[in-house]
C-alpha positions in Angstrom: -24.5 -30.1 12.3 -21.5 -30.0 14.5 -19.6 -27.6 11.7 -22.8 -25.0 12.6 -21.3 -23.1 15.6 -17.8 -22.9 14.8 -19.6 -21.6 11.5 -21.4 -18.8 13.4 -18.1 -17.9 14.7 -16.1 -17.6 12.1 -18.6 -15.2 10.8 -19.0 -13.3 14.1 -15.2 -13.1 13.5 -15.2 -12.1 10.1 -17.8 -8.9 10.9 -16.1 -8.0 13.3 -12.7 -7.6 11.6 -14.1 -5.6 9.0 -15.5 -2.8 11.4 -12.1 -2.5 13.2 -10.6 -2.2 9.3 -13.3 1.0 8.4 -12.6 2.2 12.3 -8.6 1.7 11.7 -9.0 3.2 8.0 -10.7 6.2 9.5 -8.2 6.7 12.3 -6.6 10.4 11.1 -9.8 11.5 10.1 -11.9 12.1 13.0 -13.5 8.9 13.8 -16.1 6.7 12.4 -19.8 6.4 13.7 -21.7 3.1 14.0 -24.2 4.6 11.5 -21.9 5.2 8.6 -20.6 1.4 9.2 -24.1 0.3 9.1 -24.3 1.9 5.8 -20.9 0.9 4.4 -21.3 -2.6 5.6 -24.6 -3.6 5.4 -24.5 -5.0 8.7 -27.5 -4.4 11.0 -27.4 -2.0 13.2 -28.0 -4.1 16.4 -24.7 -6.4 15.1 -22.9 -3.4 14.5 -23.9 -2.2 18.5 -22.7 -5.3 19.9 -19.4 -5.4 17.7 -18.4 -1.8 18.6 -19.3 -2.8 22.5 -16.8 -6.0 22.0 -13.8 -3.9 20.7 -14.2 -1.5 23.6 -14.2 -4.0 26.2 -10.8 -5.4 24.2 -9.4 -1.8 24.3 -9.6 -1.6 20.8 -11.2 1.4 20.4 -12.3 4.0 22.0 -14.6 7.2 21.7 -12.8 10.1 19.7 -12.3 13.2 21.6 -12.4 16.7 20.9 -14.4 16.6 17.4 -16.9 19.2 16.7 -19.3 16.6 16.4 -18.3 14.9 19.8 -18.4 17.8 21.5 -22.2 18.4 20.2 -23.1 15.4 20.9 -22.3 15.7 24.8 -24.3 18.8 24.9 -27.2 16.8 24.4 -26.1 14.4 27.0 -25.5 11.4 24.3 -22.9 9.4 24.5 -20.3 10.0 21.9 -20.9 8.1 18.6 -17.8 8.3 16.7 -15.0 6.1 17.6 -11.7 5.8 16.1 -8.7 2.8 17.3 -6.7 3.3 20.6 -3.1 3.8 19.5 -1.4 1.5 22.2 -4.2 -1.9 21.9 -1.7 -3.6 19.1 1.2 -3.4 17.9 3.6 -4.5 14.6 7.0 -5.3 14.1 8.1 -4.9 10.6 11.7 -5.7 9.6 14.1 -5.5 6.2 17.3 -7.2 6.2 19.9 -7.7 2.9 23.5 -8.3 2.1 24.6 -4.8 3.7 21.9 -4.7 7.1 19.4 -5.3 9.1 16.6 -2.5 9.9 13.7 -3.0 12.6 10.5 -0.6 13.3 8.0 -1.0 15.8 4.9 0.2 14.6 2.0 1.3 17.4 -2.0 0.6 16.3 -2.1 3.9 14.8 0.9 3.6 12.8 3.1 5.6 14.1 6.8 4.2 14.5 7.8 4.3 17.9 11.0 2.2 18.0 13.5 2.0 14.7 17.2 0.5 14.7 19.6 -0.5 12.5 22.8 -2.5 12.1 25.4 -3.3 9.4 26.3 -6.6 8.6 29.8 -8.1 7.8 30.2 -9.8 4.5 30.9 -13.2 5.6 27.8 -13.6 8.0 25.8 -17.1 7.0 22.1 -17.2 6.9 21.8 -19.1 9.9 24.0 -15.9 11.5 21.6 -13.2 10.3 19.0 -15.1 11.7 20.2 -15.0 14.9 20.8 -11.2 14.8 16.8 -11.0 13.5 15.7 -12.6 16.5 18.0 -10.8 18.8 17.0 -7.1 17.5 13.2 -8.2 18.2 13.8 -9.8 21.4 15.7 -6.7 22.5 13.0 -4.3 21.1 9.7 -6.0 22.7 12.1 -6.1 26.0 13.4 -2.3 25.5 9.9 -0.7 25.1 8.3 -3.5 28.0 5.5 -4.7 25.2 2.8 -7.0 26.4 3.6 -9.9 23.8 -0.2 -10.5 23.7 -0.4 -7.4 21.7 1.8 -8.0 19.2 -0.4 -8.7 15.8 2.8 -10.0 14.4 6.0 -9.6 12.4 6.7 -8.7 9.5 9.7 -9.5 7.4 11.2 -7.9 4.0 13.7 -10.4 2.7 15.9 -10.1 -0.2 15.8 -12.7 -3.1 13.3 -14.4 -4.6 10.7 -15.3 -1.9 7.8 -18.2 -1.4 5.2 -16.2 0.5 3.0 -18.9 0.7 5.7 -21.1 2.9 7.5 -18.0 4.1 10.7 -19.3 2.5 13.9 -17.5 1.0 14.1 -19.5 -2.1 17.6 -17.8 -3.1 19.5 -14.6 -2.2 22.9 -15.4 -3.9 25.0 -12.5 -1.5 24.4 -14.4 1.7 26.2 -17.7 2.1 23.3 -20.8 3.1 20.5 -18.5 1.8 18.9 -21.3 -0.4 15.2 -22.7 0.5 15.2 -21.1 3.5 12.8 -21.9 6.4 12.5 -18.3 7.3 8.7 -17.9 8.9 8.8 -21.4 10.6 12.1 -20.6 12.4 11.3 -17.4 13.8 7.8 -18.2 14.7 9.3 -21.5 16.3 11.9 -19.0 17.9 9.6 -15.9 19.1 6.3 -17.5 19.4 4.9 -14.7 17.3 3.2 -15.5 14.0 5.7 -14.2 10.6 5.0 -12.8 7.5 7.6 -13.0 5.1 7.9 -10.9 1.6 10.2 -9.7 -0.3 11.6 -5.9 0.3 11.0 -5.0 -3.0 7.3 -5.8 -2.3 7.2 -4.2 1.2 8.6 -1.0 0.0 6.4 -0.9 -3.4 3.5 -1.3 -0.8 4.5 1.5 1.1 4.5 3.6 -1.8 1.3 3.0 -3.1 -0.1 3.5 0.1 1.4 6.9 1.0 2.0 8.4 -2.1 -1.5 9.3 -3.2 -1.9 6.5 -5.7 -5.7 6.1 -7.1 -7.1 2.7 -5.6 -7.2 1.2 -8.9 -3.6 2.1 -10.3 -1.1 0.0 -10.8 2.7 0.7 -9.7 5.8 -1.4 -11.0 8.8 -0.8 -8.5 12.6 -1.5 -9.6 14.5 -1.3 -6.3 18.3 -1.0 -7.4 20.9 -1.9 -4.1 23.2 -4.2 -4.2 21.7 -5.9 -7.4 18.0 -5.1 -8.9 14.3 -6.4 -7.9 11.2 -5.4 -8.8 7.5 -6.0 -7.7 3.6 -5.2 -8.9 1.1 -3.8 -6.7 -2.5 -3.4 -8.5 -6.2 -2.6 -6.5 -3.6 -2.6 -3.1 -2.4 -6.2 -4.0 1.2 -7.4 -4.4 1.3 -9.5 -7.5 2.7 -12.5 -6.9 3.5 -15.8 -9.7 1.2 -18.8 -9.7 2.8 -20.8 -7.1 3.0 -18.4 -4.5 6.7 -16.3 -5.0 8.0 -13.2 -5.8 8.3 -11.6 -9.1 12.5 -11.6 -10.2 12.3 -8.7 -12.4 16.0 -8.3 -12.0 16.6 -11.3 -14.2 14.4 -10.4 -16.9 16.3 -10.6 -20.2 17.8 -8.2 -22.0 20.1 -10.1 -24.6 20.7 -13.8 -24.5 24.5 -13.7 -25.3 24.9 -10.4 -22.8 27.4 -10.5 -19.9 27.0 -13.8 -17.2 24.7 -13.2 -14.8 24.5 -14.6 -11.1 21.3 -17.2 -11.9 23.8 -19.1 -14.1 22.0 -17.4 -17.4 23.4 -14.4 -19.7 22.2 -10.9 -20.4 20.1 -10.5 -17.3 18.7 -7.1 -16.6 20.8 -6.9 -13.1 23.5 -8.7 -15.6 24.0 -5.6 -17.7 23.6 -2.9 -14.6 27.0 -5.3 -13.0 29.2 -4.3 -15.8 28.0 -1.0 -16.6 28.7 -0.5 -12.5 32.3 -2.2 -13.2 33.1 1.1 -15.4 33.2 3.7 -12.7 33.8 1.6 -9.8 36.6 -0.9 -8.7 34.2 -2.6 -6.4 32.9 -5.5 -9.4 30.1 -5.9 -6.7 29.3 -2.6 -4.7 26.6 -2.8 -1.9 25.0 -0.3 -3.9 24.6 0.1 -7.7 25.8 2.9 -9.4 26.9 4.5 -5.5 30.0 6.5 -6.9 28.3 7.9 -9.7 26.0 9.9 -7.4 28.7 13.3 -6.8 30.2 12.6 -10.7 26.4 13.2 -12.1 26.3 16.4 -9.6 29.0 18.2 -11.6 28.2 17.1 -15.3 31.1 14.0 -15.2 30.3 12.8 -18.9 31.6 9.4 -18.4 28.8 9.3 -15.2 26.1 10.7 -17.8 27.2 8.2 -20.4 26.8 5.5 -18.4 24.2 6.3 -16.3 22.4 6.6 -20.2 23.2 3.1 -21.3 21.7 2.0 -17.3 18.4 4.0 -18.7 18.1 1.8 -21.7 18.5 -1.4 -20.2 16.1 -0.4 -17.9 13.4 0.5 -20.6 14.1 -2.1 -22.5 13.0 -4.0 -19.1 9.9 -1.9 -18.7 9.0 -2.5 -22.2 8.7 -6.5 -21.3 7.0 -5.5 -18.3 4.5 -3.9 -19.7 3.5 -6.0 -22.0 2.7 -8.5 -19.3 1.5 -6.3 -17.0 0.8 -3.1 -18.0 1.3 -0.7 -15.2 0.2 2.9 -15.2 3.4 4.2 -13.3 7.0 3.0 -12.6 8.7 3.6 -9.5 12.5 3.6 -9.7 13.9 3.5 -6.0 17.7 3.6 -4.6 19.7 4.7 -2.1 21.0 7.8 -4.4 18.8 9.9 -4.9 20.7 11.5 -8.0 21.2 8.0 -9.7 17.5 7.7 -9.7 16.8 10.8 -10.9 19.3 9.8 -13.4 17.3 6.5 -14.6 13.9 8.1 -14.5 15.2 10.9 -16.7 16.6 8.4 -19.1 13.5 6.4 -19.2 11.3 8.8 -19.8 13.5 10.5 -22.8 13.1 7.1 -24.4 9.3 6.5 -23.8 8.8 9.9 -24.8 10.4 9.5 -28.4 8.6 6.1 -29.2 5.7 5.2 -30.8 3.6 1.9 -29.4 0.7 0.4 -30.9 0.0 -1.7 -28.0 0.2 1.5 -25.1 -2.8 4.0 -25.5 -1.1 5.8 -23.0 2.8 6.6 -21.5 3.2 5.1 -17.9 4.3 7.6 -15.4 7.9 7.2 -14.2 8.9 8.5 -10.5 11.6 8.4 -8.6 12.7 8.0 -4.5 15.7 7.8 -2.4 15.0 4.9 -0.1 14.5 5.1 3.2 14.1 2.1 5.8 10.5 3.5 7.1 9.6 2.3 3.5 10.2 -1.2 3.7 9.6 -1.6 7.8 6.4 0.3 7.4 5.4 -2.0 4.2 5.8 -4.9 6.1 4.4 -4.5 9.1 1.0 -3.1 6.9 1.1 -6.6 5.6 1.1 -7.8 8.4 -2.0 -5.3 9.8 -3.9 -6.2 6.1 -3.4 -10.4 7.2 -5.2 -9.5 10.4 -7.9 -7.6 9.2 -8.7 -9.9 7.0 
């Protein structure tokens, strides 16, 4: 009996979450109206009354203005009936970090990014350092725009490495010294009394993709992010896939040859293996802070060394996609790096080679795409995790 009223409000909890999700969903598109939630949610429409009368008195929403439909509806004296979020109630903090930076964004209620820095990081910064610089940049940025920490849904964190998103843990980033089963979520929300969400960048940015690049609600997008080595992550129905016990896909190691070149996880002929060496051949740097970086102005102007190499890159890469989709069986690939032109590059490659095979098991070729990243991809992926986590 005593389980009965924390019961009722959980559930009273639970309703009310998913009205402020349709009200939030329909932010850019002119409001929503308690009828049409009483029709999408099945919710009575007294419940739905008394929800949408609790998120105004929380400043979480408030009457649209300016509609056509608004501005009939005062003519009639009524009071307005389609609401949409205020802007300014919540807020998100989404941040990236990896060998070469850290990047922060402050995200309002609405979405829009109000605050974004960035800072490079020296090679020889520990784990424990880098954490220390994360906590500073958010400290600094709740202080610099004077947010009311009570409004802060939460934070949002795109590590590199392979990640435990269940325990918010780095479970291994090789390029940063001490980052081995690290604590990340429980020493920043010990730290900043905020709660943490910790993924991997790959994932954040693959999130943002889908999201905001007019992907169908039921496809399925396979992102290879290529930086200073090579990730990849599965988003499917507007869920990041994740492995049975809670981390982060490492599509960078997947195999390409077991007797290739060594590879940083202690095995031979890793995918990220093979795109090391081939990287070796036009740059003296063994270990850029971005793959393939000084081929970018060589592939402008036709260098055929840059083409050949950027062909044998393409292969590897298929050959990886190949594994992939027989797994998981994507209907698009995204191919993401800081050039724009090495992309290109890779996608063209890729898509030579699917184009020229025959597959028994694929009734259809996946689409292949290409972007230069940007840091709004990965801060705005995270902190949507973070938004998604409250909503639910």
């Amino acid at each position: 009996m005593n389980s009965d009223p924390l019961r009722a409000i959980d559930i009273k909890q639970h309703n009310q979450n998913i009205i402020l999700s349709y009200i939030h969903s329909a932010r850019n598109k002119g409001g929503i109206s308690q009828s049409e939630l009483v029709a999408l949610t099945g919710l009575k429409a007294p419940s739905v009354f008394r929800i949408f009368n609790a998120l105004e008195e929380q400043e979480l929403i408030r009457p649209c203005e300016g509609s056509p439909v608004q501005a009939a509806e005062a003519k009639k004296g009524r009071r307005p009936s389609y609401y949409t979020i205020c802007p300014d109630a919540r807020y998100t903090i989404g941040v990236e970090f990896w060998a070469a930076c850290i990047s922060l964004g402050v995200f309002n209620f609405n979405g829009d990014r109000i605050h974004s820095t960035q800072i490079n990081l020296p090679d020889w910064l520990s784990a424990e350092q880098i954490v220390d610089k994360i906590v500073l940049l958010i400290r600094s940025a709740i202080e610099v725009l004077g947010l009311d920490r009570s409004r802060i849904i939460g934070i949002g964190i795109a590590a590199p490495g392979k990640v435990d998103v269940k325990e918010g843990r780095i479970v291994f980033y090789h390029r940063i010294s001490g980052m081995t089963n690290l604590p990340l979520k429980q020493e920043l929300e010990k730290r900043l009394k905020l709660p943490v969400l910790v993924h991997n960048n790959c994932s954040a940015i693959a999130y943002y993709d889908y999201k905001y690049n007019a992907h169908e609600d039921n496809d399925s997008l396979f992102t290879f992010l290529f930086r200073s080595g090579v990730n990849g992550s599965m988003v499917s129905a507007g869920k990041i896939y994740v492995t049975s016990n809670g981390t982060t896909l490492e599509a960078g190691h997947l195999p390409i040859s077991f007797d290739g070149p060594q590879c940083s996880c202690g095995l031979k002929g890793c995918l990220q293996a093979y795109m090391f060496e081939l990287n070796k051949q036009f740059s003296q740097e063994s270990d850029s802070l971005s793959l393939f970086e000084s081929l970018e102005k060589p592939l402008e102007r036709g260098d055929p060394k840059a083409i050949q190499i950027m062909e044998k890159a393409s292969f590897y890469l298929y050959t990886a996609m190949k594994s992939v989709i027989r797994m998981l069986g994507p209907d698009s690939f995204l191919i993401t790096s800081p050039n724009l032109g090495v992309a290109n590059a890779l996608k063209d490659g890729v898509i030579k080679l699917f184009e020229n095979e025959s597959d028994i098991f694929q009734s259809s070729k996946p689409s292949v795409l290409a972007r230069q990243y940007d840091t709004m991809m990965a801060q705005r992926g995270a902190s949507d995790l973070v938004l998604d986590r409250f909503f639910s």
